[in-house]
C-alpha positions in Angstrom: 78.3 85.4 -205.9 80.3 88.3 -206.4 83.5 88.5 -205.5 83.2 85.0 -203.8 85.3 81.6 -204.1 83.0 79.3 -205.6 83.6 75.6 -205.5 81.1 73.7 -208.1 81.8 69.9 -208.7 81.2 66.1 -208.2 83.4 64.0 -205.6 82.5 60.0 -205.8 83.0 58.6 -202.0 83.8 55.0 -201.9 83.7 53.9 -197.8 84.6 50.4 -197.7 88.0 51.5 -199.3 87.9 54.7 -197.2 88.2 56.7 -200.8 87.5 59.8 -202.4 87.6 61.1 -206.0 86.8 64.6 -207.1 86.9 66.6 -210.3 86.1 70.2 -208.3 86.4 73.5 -210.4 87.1 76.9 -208.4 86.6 80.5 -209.2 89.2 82.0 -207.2 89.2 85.8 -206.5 92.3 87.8 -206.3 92.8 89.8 -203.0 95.8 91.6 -203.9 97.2 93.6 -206.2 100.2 91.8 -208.6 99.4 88.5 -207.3 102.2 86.3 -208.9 101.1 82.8 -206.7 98.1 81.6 -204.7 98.2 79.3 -201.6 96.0 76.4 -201.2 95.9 73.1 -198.9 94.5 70.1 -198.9 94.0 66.5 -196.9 97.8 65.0 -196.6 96.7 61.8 -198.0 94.8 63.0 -200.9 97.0 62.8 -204.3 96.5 65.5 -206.7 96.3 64.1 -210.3 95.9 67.4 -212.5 95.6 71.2 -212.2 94.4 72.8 -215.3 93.8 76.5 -215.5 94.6 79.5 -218.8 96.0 81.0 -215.5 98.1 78.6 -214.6 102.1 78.7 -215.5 102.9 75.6 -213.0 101.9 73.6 -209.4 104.2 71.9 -206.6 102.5 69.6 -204.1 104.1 69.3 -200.4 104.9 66.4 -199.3 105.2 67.6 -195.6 102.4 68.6 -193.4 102.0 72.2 -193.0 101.8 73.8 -189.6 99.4 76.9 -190.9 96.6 76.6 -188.9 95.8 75.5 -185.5 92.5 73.9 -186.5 93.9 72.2 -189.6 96.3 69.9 -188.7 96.5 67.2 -191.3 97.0 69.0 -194.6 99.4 69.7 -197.3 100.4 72.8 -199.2 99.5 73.2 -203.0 101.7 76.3 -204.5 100.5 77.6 -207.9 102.5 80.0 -209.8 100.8 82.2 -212.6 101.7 83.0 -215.9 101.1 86.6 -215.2 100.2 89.1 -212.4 96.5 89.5 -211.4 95.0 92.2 -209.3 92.5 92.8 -207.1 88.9 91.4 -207.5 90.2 89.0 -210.8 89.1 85.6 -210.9 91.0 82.5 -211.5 89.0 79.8 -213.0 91.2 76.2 -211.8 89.9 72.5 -212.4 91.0 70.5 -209.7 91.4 66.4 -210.5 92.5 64.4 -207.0 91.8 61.2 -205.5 92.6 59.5 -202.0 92.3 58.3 -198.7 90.7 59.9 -195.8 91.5 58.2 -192.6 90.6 59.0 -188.7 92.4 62.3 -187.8 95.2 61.4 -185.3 94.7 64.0 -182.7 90.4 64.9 -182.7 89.1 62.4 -184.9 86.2 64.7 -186.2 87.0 63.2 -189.9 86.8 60.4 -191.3 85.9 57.7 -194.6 84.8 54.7 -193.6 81.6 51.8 -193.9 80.4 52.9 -190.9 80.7 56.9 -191.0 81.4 59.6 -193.5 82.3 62.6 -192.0 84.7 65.0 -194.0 85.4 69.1 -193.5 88.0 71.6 -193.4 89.6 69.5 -190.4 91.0 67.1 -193.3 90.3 69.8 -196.3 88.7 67.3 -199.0 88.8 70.6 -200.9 91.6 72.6 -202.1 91.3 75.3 -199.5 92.3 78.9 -199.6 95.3 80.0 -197.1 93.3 83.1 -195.8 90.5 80.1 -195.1 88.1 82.8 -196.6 84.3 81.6 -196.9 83.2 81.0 -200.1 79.7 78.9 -201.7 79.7 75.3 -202.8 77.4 73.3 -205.2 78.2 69.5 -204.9 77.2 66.5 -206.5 78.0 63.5 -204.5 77.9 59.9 -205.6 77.7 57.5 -203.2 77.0 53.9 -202.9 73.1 52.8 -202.7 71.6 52.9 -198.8 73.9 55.8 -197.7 72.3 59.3 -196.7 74.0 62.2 -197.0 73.3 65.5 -195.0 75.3 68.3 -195.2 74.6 72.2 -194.4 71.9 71.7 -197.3 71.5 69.0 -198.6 68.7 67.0 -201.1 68.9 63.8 -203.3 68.2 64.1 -207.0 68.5 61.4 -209.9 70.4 59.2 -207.7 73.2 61.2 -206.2 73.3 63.9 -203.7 73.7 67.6 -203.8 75.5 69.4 -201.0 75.6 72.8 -201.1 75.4 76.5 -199.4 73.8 79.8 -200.4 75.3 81.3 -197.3 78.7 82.0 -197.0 81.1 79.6 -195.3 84.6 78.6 -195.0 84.0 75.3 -195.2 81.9 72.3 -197.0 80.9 69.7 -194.1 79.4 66.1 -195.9 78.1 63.5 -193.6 76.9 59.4 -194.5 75.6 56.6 -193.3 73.4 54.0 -193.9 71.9 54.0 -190.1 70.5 57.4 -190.1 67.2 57.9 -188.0 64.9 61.4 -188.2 63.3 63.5 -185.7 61.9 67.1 -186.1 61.3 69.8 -184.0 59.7 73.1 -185.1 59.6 76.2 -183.1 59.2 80.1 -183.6 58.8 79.0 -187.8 62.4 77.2 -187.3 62.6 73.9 -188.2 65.2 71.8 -186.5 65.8 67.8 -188.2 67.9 65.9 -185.7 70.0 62.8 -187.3 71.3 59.9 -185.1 73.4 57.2 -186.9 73.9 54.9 -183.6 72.2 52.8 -181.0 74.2 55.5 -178.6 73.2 57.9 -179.8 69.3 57.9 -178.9 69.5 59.0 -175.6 71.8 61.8 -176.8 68.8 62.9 -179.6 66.1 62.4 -176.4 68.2 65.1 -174.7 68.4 67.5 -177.6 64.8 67.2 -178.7 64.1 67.7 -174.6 65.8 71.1 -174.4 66.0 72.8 -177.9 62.2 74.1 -177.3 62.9 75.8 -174.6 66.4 77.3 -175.9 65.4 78.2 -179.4 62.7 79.9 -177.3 64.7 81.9 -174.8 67.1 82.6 -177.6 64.3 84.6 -179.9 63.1 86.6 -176.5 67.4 87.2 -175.8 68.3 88.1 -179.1 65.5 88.6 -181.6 64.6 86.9 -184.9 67.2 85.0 -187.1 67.5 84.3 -190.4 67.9 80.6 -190.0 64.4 78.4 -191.1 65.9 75.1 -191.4 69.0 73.5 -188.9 70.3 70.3 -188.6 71.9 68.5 -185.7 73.8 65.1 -186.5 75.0 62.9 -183.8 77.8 61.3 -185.4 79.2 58.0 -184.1 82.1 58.7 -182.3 83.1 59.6 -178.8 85.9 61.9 -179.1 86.7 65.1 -181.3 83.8 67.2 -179.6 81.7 68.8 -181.9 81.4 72.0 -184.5 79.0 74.4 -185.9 78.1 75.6 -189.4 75.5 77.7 -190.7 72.3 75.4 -190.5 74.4 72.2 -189.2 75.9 71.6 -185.7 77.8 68.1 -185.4 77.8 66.6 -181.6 79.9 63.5 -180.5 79.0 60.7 -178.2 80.0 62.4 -175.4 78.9 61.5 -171.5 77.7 64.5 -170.4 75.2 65.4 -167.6 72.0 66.8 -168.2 72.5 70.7 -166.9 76.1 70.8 -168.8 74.9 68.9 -171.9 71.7 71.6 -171.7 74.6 74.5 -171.7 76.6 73.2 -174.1 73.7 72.9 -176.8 72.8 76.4 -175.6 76.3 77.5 -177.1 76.0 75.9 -180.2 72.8 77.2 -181.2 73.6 80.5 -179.8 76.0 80.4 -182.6 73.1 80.8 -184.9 73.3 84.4 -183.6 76.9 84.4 -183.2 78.4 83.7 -186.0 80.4 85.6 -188.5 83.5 87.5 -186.8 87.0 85.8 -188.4 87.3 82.8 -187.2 90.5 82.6 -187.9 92.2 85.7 -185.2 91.1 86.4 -182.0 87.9 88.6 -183.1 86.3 85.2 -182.6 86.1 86.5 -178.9 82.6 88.0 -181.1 81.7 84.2 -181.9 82.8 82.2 -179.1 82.9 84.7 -176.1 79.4 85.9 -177.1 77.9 82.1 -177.3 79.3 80.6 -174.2 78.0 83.4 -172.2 74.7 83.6 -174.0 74.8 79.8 -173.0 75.2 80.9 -169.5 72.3 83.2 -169.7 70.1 80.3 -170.8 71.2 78.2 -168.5 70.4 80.9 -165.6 67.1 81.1 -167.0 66.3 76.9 -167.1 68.5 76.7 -163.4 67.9 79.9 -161.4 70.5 82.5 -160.3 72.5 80.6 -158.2 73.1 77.8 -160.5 74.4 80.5 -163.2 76.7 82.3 -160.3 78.5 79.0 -159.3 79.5 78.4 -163.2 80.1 82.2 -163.7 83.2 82.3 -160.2 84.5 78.8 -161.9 85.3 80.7 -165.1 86.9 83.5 -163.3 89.2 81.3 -161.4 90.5 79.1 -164.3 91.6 82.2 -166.6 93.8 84.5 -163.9 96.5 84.0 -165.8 94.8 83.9 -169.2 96.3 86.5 -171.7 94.0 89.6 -173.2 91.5 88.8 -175.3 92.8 91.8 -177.9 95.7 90.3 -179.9 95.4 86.9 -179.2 97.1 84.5 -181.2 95.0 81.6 -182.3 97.7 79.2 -181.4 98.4 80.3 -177.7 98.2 77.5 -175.3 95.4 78.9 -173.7 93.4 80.4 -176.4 90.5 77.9 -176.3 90.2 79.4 -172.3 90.5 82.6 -173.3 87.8 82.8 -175.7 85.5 80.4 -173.6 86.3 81.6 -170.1 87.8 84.7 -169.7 85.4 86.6 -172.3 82.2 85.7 -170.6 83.6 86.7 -167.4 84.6 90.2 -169.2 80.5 90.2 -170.6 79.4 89.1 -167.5 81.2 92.4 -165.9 79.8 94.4 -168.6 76.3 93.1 -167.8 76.7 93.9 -164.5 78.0 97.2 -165.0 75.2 98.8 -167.5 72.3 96.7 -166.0 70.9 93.5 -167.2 68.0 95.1 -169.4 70.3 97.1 -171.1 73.0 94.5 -171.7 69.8 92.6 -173.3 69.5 95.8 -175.6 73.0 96.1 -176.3 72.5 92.1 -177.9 70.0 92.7 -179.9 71.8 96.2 -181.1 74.9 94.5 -182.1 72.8 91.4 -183.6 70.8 93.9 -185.7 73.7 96.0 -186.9 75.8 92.8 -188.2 78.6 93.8 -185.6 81.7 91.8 -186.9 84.7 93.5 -185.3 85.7 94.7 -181.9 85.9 98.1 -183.1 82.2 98.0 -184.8 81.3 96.7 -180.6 83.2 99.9 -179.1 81.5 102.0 -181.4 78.5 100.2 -180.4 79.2 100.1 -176.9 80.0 104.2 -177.1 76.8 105.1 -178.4 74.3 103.0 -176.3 76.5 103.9 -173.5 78.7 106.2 -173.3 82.8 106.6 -173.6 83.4 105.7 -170.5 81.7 102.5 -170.5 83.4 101.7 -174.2 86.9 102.7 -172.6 86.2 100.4 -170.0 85.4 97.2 -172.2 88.5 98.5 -174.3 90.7 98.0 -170.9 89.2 94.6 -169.9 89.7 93.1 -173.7 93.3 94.2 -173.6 94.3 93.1 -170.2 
């Protein structure tokens, strides 16, 4: 793809020693002009054997963890100097050759190498991973031992190994395995949703899904209109912390004891993500992501639990973010950011909904779905033309206060 990091390679996963080994090439484009080094990280245990690149005066390694992102919290910095300047838009063609250990993350424990599980992403980068955390394609072979399945964002077996890849673009490369995995499908409105449980635990949490996703995938075309997404996956890994995560076509869920209404609204978010997705991640235009999910999720689950149902969640979310800080600005690591984006911007949607009319905030959806609406100031703009200054100026003041 042009202009697009592309990562195109084999990694060999060995579980019972909790081991990876990778020979990974990368087309790295430039984003600046006179570019003299590049910034990657990767997985603090992982030890990098050999960087070879025309490009490529010389490497260092950390040895310290970096504190660079708040997501990524277990990774090292690899510094590369190059021989010359590069500008703009060139590519740097790099051959990666590393091997290691990938053990529970301390604080979430979303990743891991073991017998039992496979589960590795950005959260312990098994790939060299770009400091702007920029989305980028992958093509993957993955060798494995025999009895292992591997599912990933896409995912297929072919002359004995595995190929993981995207044609979409993401900022990460999620690869899931085990040797327990058990199938169901659900299709609905030409989507076809593969559900993969990998623990006796686990069942009743894939009887729950395949109970609601009907209904939500459902409510979710009348909401928002059609998507692009045919094929999703839901995995239901074996572990009962670290919560779970979405890709494009994959959403990983825990073990997590949940009742049914609030297990019902929190799958409502995550597939509401395959709407709302695409805003940086990475700074607080996620409010476009998150905000925009959690209170689609509330939307739904007004629809599956009546009005009042919908109002009592709505007043709990404007009590716990009185003190939150504006939406505009906010930095990724504040202490409150996760509330922020969660709480406090529904509550700011829900006023807007209730300021232009419910009908029309339906409209205003499906507007910004069907112009690609990225950035705040693409959704003033929006807001402006569906419905006026005033009512643009108004979200302006909420989103900055």
């Amino acid at each position: 793809m042009e202009n697009t990091n592309f990562y195109e390679g084999k990694i060999r996963i060995v579980p019972k020693n909790k081991e990876i080994y990778a020979l990974l090439n990368l087309d790295y484009y430039v984003l600046q002009d006179s570019t003299e080094e590049i910034n990657l990280y990767i997985y603090k245990d992982i030890n990098i054997d050999q960087i070879t690149s025309e490009d490529v005066k010389d490497y260092a390694v950390s040895n310290e963890i970096s504190n660079w992102s708040p997501f990524i919290l277990e990774s090292k910095q690899i510094k590369i100097h190059l021989n010359k300047k590069k500008n703009k838009g060139d590519v740097i063609k790099l051959q990666f050759k590393y091997h290691g250990k990938i053990n529970t993350l301390k604080k979430y424990e979303v990743n891991r190498i073991n017998e039992e599980w496979v589960e590795i992403s950005l959260y312990s980068p098994w790939f060299p991973l770009a400091e702007e955390n920029r989305k980028a394609a992958f093509q993957i072979r993955v060798d494995i031992e025999d009895g292992y399945e591997v599912v990933g964002q896409k995912a297929r077996k072919q002359n004995g190994y595995w190929i993981v890849e995207s044609d979409n673009m993401v900022n990460d490369c999620t690869i899931l395995a085990s040797k327990n995995f058990k199938k169901r499908i659900v299709r609905e409105r030409r989507m076809t949703i593969k559900i993969y449980n990998a623990s006796i635990e686990g069942e009743k949490i894939a009887e729950k899904i395949e109970k609601h996703l009907g209904f939500i995938i459902k409510t979710c075309f009348d909401y928002f209109g059609k998507t692009n997404v045919e094929e999703f996956t839901i995995v239901i890994a074996p572990r009962s912390e670290g919560g779970g995560y979405c890709r494009p076509g994959l959403l990983v869920v825990a073990l997590e004891d949940v009742d049914d209404k609030n297990y019902f609204k929190f799958l409502s978010h995550e597939i509401s993500h395959l709407w709302w997705m695409g805003a940086d991640s990475s700074t607080w235009e996620d409010w476009l992501n998150e905000s925009f999910a959690e209170y689609s999720a509330l939307l739904l689950y007004k629809e599956k639990y009546g009005n009042a149902e919908f109002e009592r969640k709505i007043e709990k979310y404007r009590q716990a973010v009185t003190d939150c800080p504006p939406i505009y600005g906010l930095s990724r690591s504040d202490e409150k950011a996760f509330l922020t984006l969660y709480a406090k911007g529904p509550v700011i949607l829900n006023k807007l909904e209730k300021k232009i009319g419910s009908d029309n905030f339906k409209k205003l959806l499906k507007e910004l779905l069907a112009k690609n609406i990225k950035t705040t100031d693409g959704f003033f703009k929006t807001v402006k033309n569906m419905f006026g200054e005033d009512t643009a100026k108004f979200m302006e003041k909420e989103l900055k206060s």
